[in-house]
C-alpha positions in Angstrom: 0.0 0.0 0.0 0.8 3.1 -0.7 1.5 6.0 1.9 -1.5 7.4 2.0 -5.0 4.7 1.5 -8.1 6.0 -0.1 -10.8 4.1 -2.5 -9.3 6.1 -5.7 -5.6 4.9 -5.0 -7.0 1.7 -4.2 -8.8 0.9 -7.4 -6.1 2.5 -9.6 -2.1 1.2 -8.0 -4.1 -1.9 -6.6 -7.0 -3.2 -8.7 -8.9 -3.4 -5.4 -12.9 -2.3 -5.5 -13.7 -1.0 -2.1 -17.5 -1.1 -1.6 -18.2 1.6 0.0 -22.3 1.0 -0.1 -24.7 1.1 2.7 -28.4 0.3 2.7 -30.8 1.6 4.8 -33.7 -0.5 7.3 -36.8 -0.2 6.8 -37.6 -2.1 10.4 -37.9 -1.0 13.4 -34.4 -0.9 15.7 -32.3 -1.6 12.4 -30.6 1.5 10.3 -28.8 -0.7 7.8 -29.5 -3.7 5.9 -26.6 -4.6 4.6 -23.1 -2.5 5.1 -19.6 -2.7 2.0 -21.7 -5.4 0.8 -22.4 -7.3 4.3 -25.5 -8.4 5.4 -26.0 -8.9 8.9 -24.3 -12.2 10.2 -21.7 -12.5 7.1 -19.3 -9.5 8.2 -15.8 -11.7 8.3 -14.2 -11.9 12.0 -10.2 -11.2 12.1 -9.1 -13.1 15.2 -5.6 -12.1 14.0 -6.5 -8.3 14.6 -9.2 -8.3 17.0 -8.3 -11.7 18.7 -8.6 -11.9 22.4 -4.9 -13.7 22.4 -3.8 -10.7 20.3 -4.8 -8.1 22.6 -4.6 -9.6 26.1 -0.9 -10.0 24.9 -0.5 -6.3 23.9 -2.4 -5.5 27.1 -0.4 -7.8 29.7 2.7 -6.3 28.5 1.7 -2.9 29.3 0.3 -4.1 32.2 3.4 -5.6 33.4 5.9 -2.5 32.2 3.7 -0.4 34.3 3.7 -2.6 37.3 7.4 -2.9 37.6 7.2 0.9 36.9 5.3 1.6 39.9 7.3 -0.7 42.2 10.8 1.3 40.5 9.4 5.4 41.0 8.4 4.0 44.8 12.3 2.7 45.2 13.4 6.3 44.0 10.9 7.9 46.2 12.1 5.6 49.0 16.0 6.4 48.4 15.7 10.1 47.5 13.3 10.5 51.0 15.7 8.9 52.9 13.4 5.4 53.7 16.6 3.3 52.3 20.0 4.2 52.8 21.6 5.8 49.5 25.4 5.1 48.6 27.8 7.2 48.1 29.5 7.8 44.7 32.6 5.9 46.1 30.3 3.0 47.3 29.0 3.1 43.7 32.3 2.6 42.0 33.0 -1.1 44.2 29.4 -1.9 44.0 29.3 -1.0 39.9 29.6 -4.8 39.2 26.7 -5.7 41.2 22.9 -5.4 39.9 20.9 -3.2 42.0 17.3 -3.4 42.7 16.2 -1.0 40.3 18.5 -2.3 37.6 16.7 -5.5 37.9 13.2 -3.6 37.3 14.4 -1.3 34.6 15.6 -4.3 32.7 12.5 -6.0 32.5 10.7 -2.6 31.6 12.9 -2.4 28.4 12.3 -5.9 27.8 8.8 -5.1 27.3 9.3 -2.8 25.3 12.0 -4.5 23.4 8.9 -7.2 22.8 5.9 -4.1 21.5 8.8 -2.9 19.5 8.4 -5.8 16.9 5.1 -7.1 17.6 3.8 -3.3 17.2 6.2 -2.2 14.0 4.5 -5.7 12.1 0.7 -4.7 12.9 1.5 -1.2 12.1 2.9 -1.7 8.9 0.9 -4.6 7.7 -2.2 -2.1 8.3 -1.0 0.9 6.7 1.1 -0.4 3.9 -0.2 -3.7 2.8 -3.5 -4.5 4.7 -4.8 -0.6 3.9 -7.7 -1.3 1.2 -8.7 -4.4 3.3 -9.4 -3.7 6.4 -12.7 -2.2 8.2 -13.3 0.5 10.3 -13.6 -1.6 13.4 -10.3 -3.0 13.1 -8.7 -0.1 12.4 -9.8 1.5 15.4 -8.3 -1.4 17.3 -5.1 -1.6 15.7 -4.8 2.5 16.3 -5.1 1.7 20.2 -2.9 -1.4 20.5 -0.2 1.1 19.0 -0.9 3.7 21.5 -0.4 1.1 24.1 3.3 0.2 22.7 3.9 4.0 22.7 2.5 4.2 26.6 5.0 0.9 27.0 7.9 2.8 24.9 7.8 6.1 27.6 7.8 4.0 30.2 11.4 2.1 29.2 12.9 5.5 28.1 11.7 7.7 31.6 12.2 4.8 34.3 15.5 3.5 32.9 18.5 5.7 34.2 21.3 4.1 32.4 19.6 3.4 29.4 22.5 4.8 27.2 25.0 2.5 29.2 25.5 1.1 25.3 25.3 4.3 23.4 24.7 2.3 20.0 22.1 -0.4 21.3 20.3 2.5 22.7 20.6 4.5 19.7 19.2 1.6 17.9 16.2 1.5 20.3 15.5 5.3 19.9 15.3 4.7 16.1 13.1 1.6 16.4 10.9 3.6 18.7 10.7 6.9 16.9 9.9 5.1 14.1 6.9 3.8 16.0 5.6 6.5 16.9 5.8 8.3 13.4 3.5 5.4 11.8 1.1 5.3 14.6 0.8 9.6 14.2 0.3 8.9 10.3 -2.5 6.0 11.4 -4.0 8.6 14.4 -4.5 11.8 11.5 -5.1 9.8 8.3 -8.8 10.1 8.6 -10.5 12.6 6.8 -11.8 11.6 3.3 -14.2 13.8 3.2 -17.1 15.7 5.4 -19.6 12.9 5.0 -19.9 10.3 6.2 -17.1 11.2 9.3 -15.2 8.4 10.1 -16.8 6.3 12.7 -14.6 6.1 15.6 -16.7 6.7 18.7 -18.3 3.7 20.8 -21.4 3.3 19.7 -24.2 3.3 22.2 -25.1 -0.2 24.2 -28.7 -0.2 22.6 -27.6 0.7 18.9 -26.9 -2.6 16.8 -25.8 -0.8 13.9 -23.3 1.4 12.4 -21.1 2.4 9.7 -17.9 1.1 11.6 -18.2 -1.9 9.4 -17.1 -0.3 6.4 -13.9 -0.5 4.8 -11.6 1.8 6.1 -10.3 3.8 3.3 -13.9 4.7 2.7 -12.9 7.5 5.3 -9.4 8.2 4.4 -7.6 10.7 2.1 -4.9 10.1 -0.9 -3.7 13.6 0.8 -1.4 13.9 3.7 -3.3 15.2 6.7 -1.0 14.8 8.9 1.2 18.2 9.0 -2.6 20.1 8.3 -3.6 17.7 11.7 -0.9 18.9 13.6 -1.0 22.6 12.9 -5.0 22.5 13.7 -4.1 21.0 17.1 -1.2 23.1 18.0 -2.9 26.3 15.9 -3.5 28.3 19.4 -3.9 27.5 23.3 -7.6 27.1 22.7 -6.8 24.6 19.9 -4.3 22.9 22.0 -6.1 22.3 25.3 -9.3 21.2 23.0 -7.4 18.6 21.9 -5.9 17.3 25.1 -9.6 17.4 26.9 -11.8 15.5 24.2 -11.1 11.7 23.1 -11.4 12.8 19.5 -10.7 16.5 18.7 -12.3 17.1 15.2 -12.8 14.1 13.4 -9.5 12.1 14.4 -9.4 8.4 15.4 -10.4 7.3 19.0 -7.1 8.4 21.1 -5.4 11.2 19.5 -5.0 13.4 21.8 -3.1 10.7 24.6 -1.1 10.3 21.1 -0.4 14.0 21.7 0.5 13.5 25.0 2.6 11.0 25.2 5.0 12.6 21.6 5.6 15.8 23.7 7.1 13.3 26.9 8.7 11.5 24.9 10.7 14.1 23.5 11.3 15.5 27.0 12.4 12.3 27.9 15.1 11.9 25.4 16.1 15.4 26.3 16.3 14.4 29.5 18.2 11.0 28.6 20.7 13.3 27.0 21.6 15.0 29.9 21.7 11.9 32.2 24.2 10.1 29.5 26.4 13.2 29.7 26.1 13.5 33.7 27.2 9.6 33.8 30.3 10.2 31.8 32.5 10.4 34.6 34.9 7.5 33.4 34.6 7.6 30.3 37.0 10.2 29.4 37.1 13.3 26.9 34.1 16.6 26.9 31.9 14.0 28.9 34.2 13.6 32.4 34.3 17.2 31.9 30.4 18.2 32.0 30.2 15.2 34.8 32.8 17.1 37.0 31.2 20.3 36.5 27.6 18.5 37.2 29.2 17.0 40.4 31.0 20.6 41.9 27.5 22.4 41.7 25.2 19.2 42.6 27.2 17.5 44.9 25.9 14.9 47.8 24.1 16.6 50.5 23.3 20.5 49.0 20.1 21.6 48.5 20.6 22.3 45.0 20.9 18.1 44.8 17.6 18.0 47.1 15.9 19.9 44.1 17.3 18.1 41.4 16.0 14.6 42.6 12.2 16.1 43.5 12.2 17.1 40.0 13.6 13.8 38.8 10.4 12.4 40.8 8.1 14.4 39.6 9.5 13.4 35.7 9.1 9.8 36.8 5.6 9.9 38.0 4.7 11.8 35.3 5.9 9.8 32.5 4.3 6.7 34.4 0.9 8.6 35.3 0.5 9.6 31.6 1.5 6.0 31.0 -1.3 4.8 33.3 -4.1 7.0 32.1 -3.2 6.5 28.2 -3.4 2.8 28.7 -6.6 2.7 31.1 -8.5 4.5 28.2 -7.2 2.3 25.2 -7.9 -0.8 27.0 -11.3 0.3 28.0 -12.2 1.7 24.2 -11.0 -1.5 22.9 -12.5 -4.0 25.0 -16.0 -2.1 24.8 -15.9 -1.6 21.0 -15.0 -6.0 21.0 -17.6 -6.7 23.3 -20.2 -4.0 21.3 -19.0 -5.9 17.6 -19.6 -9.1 19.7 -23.6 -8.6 20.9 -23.9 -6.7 17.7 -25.1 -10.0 15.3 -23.1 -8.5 12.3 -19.8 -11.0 12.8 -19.7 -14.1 11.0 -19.6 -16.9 13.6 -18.4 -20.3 13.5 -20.4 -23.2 15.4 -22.1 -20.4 17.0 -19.0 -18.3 18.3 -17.1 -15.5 17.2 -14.3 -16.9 15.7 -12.2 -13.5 17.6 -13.4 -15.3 20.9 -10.6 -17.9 20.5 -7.2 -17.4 20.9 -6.4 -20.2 19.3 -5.2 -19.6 16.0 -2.0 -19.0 14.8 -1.4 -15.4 14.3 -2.3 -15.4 18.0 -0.1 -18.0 19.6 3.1 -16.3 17.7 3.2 -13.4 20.1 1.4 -15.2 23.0 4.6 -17.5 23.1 7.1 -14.2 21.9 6.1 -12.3 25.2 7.2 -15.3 27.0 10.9 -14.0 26.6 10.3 -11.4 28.9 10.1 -14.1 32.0 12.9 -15.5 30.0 14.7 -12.0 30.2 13.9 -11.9 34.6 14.9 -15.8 35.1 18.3 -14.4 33.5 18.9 -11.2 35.4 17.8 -13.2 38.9 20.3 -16.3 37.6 23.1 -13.7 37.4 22.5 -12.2 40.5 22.8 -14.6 42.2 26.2 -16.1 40.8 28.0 -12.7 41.7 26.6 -13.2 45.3 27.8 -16.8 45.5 31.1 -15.6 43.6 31.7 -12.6 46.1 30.9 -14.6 48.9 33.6 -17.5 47.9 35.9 -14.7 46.8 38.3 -15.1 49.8 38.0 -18.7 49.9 41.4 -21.0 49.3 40.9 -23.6 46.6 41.7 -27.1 47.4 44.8 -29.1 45.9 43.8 -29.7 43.1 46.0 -33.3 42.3 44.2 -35.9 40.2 41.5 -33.5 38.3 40.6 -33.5 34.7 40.0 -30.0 32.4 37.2 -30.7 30.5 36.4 -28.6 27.6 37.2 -25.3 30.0 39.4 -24.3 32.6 37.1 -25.3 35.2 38.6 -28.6 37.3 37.0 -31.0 38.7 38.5 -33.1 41.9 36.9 -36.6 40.4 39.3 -39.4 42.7 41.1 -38.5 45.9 45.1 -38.3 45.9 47.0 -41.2 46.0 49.2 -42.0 49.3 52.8 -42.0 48.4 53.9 -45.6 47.0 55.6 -47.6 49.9 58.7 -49.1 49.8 60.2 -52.7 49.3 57.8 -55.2 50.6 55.0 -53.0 52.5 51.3 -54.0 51.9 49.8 -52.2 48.6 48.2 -49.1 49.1 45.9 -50.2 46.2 43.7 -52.0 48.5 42.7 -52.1 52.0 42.7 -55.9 52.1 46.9 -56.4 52.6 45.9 -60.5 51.9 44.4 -59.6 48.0 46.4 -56.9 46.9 48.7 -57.0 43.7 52.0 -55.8 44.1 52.2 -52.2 42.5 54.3 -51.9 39.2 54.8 -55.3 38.7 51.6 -57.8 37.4 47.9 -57.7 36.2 45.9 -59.8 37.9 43.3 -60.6 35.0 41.8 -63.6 37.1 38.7 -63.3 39.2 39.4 -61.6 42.8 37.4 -60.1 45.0 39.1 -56.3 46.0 37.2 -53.8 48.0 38.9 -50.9 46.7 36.4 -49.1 43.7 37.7 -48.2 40.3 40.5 -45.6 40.3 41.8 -43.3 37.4 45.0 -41.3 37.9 45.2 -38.4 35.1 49.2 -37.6 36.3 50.9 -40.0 34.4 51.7 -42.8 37.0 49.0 -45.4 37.4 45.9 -46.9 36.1 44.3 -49.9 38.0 40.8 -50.9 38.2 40.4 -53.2 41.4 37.3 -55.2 42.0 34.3 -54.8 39.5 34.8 -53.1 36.5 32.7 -52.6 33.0 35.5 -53.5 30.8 36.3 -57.1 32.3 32.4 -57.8 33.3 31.0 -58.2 36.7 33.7 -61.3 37.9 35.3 -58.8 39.7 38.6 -59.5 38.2 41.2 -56.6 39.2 42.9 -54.5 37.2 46.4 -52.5 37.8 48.2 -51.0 35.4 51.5 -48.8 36.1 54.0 -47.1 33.7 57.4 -48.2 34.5 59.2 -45.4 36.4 56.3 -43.8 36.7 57.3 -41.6 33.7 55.6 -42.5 30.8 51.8 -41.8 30.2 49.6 -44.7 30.1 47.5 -45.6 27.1 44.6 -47.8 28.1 43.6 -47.9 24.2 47.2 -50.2 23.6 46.7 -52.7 26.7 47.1 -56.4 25.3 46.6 -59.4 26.7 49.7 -60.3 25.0 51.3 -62.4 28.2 50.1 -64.1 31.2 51.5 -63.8 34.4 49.4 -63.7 37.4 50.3 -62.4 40.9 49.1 -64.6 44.0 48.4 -63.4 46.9 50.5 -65.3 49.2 48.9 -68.0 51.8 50.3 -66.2 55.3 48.4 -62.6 54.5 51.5 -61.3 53.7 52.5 -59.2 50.4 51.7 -61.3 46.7 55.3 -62.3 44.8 55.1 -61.8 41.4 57.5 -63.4 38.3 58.9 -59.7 38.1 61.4 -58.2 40.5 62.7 -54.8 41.4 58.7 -53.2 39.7 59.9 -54.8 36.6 57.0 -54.8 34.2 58.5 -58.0 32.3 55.5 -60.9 33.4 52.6 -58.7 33.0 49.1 -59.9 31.3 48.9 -57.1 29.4 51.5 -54.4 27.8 50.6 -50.7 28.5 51.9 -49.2 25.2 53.2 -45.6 24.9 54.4 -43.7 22.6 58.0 -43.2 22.2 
């Protein structure tokens, strides 16, 4: 679609014939027969517009950001008031690593509005530039409120976050995205004037009227000229103009909502201006002009003057009115919204399907996309919580000697992990084997494999530093006999290579009759009569 969507540009860029006809009751209670070609009962539902999935979603969000809102302006009022202790700028700089409270709620805030970014852009695009000659008045109106709630969502993130430039070029990404926003929901907000008759149908009808003209296409009411820069200088023409705007719902003949539209572009732009100041205040370590306009910022505010005491009642008074006007834009879209459904609903005009309004079920699949999407947002919390609380358990181990850390294995990062208990030193000449507790069953170390069945207490043992390798009692490579298993380098130098072992000879160790230590066909730790050959590499 074109910029601008009326029936002429329709019909000749698009081939699209917009019926634009009405026809009048005869009967008593009805003013319409049949409305763009619809008779009563056959005009087609969108649940993908109008769905309750659709707009519960955009509505929960909102909800949320302004929850977590609340909670952050009454954590400011708390700290600035002196209910909770505030830190000074040198406790800052140690603590800078650590995530406050209110970091923790201003993150979620912009990860709602990181989620109405997208979500919001796609139904405002799809509804001005391809979706224009198609869709009614009725859904319009909708689609015009679900923006305004993204843009009450939008404030929100760029008033309650404080270091929302921390990364100057994700923020100025966001700005963009935002401002971008807010232009197509203006040029959806003023497009509306075709002509003086019939005026575009954008208040709630009343709750005993069945009928109405908000059923028709909307381009039937819109202009191929640009009314937006004639709809801004009508509402900002003079003081009279202005405050006109600002106290009626629909000054002139714009779309349900325009003036909280009105309200919440001018804070918005304060509250980039006032971004701009806070990312130049918070350039203290940054170096270059910004350290400069920080120390200047910090001689004349500085902890404790009165001059600071101002400055953060006025920064209150910014938060709770970005929030308030937050609050109040998105208490009267969700009411307008969910009384124009409920009016479409008890109406009898929608197509139904086995007796319900097919907008009535969230089911479908346009619906479930960002039902699921807004999911990321607990996603987002679960994350900043998770992270928390592995600096706490980090900082509290900080000072914390690490055991020896003999016999571990790196696996795949520097971690280590302690998997066997160090080995006692090897004893000398005939002294029982420190491989097993059981002096009468115990192999000589160095010397033999005992591949015959024995029954040896000790469990299964890997040593990783290059001196030993036995497996003593049951063991997965030589079933469940409980045969043992010993295998030592000679010298204790070369690395051993279970991969290479061979049952090339056999030569068993005995355990000798008296309980003393087992002889062996070797002597001196030989490994000449072993049952199998631990190869190395040269």
């Amino acid at each position: 679609m074109g910029a601008f969507v009326s029936v002429p540009e329709c019909q000749s860029h698009y081939n699209i014939t917009i019926n634009c006809d009405y026809t009048q009751s005869n009967e008593t209670g009805r003013r319409y027969e049949s409305i763009g070609g619809y008779e009563r009962g056959s005009f087609p539902a969108d649940a993908d517009i109008a769905g309750i999935g659709i707009l519960g979603v955009f509505i929960a969000v909102t909800s949320f950001a302004i929850f977590i809102s609340l909670i952050d302006v009454m954590w400011q009022v708390a700290k600035v008031w002196n209910f909770k202790t505030t830190l000074t700028d040198e406790e800052k700089d140690n603590k800078e690593s650590r995530r406050s409270v209110s970091e923790i709620l201003e993150t979620l805030v912009v990860a709602c509005s990181d989620q109405q970014v997208f979500t919001g852009a796609a139904y405002a695009l799809t509804l001005r530039y391809w979706k224009g000659c198609s869709i009614s008045a009725y859904h319009y109106n909708l689609v015009a409120n679900m923006m305004l709630l993204t843009c009450a969502t939008h404030l929100m993130s760029v008033t309650i976050v404080r270091n929302y430039w921390k990364y100057p070029w994700l923020a100025a990404i966001r700005v963009i995205c935002i401002s971008g926003v807010f232009i197509v929901t203006g040029l959806l907000f003023t497009n509306q004037n075709a002509g003086e008759e019939p005026p575009f149908p954008t208040a709630l009808p009343a709750a005993n009227e069945t009928d109405s003209l908000i059923f028709l296409p909307a381009a039937c009411f819109q202009s191929d000229m640009n009314t937006a820069t004639d709809t801004f200088r009508a509402t900002t023409a003079n003081s009279t103009a202005f405050w006109n705007t600002l106290k009626f719902s629909k000054p002139g003949n714009m779309i349900q909502g325009w003036n909280w539209y009105v309200v919440i572009l001018l804070f918005y732009g304060a509250a980039i201006i006032a971004e701009a100041i806070r990312f130049c205040r918070r350039g203290k370590s940054r170096g270059g002009w910004r350290t400069g306009v920080a120390k200047q910022f910090r001689r004349c505010f500085s902890r404790g003057t009165f001059t600071r005491r101002i400055i953060q009642n006025v920064f209150l008074i910014y938060l709770a009115g970005g929030v308030g006007i937050s609050v109040a834009a998105t208490v009267n879209a969700s009411q307008y919204i969910f009384g124009l459904r409920s009016w479409a609903n008890r109406s009898g005009w929608i197509e139904t399907e086995n007796n319900q309004n097919p907008e009535n079920d969230f089911s479908s699949f346009g619906q479930l996309v960002p039902i699921w999407t807004s999911v990321m947002i607990i996603f987002s919390f679960f994350g900043i919580v998770s992270e928390k609380i592995t600096r706490r358990m980090n900082r509290k181990h900080a000072g914390e000697n690490r055991p020896p850390q003999s016999g571990t294995i790196a696996y795949l990062d520097p971690s280590h992990y302690d998997l066997f208990s160090p080995q006692p030193e090897k004893p000398q000449g005939d002294s029982p084997s420190y491989f097993s507790p059981n002096p009468n069953g115990a192999p000589t170390p160095g010397s033999t494999i005992d591949l015959e069945a024995g029954k040896f207490s000790k469990p299964p043992r890997v040593h990783t530093n290059g001196s030993s390798i036995d497996f003593l009692g049951s063991s997965p490579f030589l079933g469940d006999s409980g045969a043992g298993l010993a295998i030592t380098t000679p010298g204790g130098s070369s690395s051993p290579r279970p991969d290479k072992v061979s049952s090339t000879t056999a030569a068993t160790a005995r355990p000798s009759g008296n309980g003393g230590t087992s002889d062996s066909s070797s002597t001196g730790g030989n490994a000449d009569a072993v049952s199998a050959d631990v190869g190395t590499e040269a």
